[in-house]
C-alpha positions in Angstrom: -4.8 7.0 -18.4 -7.7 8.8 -16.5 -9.3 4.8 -16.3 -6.6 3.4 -14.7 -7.0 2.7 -10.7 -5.1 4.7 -8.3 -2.5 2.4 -6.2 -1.3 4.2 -3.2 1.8 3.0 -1.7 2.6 3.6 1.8 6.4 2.6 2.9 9.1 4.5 4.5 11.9 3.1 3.0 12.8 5.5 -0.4 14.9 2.8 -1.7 11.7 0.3 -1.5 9.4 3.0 -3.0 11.5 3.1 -6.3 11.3 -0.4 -6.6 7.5 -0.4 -5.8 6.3 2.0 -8.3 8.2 0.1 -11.6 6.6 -3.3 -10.0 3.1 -1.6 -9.9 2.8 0.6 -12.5 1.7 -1.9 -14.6 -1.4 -2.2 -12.7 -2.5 1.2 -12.6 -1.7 5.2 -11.6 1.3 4.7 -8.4 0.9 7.1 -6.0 3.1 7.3 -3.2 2.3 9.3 0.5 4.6 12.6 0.9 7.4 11.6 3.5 10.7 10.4 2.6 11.9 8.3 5.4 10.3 10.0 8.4 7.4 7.0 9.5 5.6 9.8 10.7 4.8 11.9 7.9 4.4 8.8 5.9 1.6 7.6 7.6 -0.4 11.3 8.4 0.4 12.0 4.2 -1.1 8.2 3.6 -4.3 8.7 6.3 -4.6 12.3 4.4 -4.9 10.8 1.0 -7.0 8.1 1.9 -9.8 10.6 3.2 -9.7 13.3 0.3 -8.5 10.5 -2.4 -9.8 6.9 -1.9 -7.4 5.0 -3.9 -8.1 1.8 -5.1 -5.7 -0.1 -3.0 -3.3 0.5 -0.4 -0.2 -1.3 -0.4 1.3 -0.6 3.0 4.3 -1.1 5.2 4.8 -1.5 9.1 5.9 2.1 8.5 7.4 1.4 11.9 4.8 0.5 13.9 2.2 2.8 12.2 1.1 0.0 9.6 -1.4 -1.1 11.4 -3.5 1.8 12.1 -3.1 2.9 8.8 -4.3 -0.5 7.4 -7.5 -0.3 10.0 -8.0 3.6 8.9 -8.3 2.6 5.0 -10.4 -0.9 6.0 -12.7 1.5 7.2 -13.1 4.0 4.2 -13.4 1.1 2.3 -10.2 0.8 0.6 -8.4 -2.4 0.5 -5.4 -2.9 1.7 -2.2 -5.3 0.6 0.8 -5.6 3.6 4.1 -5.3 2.4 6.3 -5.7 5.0 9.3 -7.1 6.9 7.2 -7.6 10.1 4.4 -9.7 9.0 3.0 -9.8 12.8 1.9 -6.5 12.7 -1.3 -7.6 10.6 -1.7 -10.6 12.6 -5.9 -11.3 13.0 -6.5 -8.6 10.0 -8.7 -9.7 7.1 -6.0 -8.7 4.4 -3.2 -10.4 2.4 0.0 -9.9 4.2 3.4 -10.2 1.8 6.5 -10.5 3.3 9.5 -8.2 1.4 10.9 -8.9 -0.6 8.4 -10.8 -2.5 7.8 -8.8 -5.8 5.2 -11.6 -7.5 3.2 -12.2 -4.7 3.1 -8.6 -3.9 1.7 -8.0 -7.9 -0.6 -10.8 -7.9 -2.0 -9.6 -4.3 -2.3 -6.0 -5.2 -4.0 -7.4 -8.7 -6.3 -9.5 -6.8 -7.4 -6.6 -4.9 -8.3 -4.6 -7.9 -10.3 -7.5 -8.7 -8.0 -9.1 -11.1 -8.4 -7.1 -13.5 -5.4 -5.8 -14.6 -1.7 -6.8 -15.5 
């Protein structure tokens, strides 16, 4: 559906990305940034998108060390963002829900409440 918001996930782990997109795709269009297991292009595919794209929300990783500027970069374009990670104290003193893998509910109900709860 053309309605549906766009949910961009950002993780480097293609084994967690499966998983993601069935969890999500309830809650609208799952997109995922170009780049396999390489952190790197993961998080230049995921800073691309958000400047030409503007998803609804980001759900993103630590993408090995990169999670945090990622999260700051779509904070600032306005996009919220949802931490899914195994290395929670990479968002320490950010202003955004922080979900440590692998917690598949709390990640749904975070990434719904930052659609505005709305969906699901």
């Amino acid at each position: 559906m053309g309605s549906d918001p766009r949910i961009l996930i950002a993780d480097d782990v293609p084994g967690v990305v499966r998983v993601l997109r069935r969890v999500l795709r309830r809650l609208g269009t799952v997109e995922v940034a170009d780049g396999g297991d390489d952190p790197d292009a993961v998080f230049f595919d995921a800073v691309h998108r958000l400047s030409l794209d503007r998803p609804a929300v980001l759900v993103a990783d630590g993408i090995e060390g990169h999670g945090r500027d990622l999260a700051l970069a779509a904070m600032e374009a306005g996009v919220p963002v949802v931490a899914y990670t195994g290395s929670p104290a990479l968002f320490d003193g950010l202003d955004l829900p922080v979900v440590v893998k692998p917690a598949w509910d709390e990640l749904v109900a975070a990434v719904a409440d930052a659609l505005g709860g709305t969906r699901g």
